[in-house]
C-alpha positions as CSV (number, residue, x, y, z in Angstrom):
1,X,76.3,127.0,-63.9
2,X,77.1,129.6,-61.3
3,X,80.0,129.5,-58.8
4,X,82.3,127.5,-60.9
5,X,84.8,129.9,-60.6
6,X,84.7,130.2,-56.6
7,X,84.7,126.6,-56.5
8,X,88.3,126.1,-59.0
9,X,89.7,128.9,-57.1
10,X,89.4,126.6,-53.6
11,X,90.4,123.6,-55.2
12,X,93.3,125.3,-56.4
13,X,93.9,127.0,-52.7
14,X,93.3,123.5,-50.9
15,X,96.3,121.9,-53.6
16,X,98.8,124.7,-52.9
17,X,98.2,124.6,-48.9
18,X,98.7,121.0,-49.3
19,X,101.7,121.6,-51.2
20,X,103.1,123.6,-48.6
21,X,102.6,121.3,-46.2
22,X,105.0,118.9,-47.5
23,X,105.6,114.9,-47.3
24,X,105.9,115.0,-43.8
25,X,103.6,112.6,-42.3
26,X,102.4,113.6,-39.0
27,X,100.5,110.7,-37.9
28,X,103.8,108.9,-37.7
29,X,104.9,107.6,-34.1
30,X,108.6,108.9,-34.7
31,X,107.4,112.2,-34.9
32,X,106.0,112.0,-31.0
33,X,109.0,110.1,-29.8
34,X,111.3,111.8,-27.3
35,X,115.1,111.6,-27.9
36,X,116.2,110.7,-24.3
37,X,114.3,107.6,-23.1
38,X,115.1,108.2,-19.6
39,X,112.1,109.1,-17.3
40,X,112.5,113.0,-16.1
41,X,113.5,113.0,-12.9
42,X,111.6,115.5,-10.1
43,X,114.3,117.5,-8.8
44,X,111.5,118.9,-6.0
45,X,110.5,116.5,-3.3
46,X,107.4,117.1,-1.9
47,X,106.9,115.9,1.6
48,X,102.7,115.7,3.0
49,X,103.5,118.6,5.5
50,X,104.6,120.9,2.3
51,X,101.4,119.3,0.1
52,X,99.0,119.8,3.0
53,X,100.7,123.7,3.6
54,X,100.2,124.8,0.2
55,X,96.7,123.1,-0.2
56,X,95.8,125.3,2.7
57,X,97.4,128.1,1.9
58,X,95.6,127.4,-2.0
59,X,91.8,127.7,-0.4
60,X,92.7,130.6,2.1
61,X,93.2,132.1,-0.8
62,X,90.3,130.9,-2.9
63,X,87.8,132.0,-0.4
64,X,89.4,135.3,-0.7
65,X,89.3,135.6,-3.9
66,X,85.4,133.9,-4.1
67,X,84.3,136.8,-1.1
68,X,85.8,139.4,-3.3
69,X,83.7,138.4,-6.5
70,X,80.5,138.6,-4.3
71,X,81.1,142.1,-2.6
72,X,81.8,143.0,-5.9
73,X,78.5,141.5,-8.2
74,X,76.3,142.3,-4.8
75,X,77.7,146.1,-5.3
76,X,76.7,146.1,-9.1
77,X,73.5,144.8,-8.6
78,X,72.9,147.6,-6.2
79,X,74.4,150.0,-8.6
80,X,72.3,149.0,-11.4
81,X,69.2,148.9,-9.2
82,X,69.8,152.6,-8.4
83,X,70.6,153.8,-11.3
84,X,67.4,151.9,-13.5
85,X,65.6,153.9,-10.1
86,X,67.2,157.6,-11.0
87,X,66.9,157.0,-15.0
88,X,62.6,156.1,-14.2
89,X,62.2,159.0,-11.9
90,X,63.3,161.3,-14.1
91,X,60.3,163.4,-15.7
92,X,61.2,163.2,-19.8
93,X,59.6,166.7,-21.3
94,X,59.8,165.8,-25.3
95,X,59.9,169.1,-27.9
């Protein structure tokens, strides 16, 4: 039977990854615990006014950003358009 050999050799590659692994088992809940059971503590207090200020300041910035994509794809498509115009005008003399 063919490919007897390719399939030994990944047998033999799955056994030693797994025995790199290790007896580790990482579906216990121990591994996910965190050491300090306190909850973590915001430092930053964030009043409405400062929320409101930097969701504002967030789309200014957005709509900036969103203007600037569209100059720039409405100036390739006018670029391409031009230049599939030059590359069909030109008159082609083979050999």
């Amino acid at each position: 039977m063919a490919g007897e050999g390719s399939m030994l050799q990944a047998i033999k590659s799955l056994a030693y990854n797994k025995s790199l692994r290790g007896n580790h088992n990482r579906t216990s809940w121990k591994d996910y615990k965190i050491l300090n059971d306190k909850p973590l503590e915001d430092h930053i207090k964030a009043t409405p006014e400062l929320l409101e200020e930097i969701r504002t300041r967030l789309q200014v910035e957005n709509k900036k950003r969103k203007k600037h994509q569209i100059m720039l794809a409405l100036l390739s498509i006018i670029v391409a358009i031009l230049a599939i115009y030059l590359i069909t005008k030109i008159n082609y003399i083979g050999i």
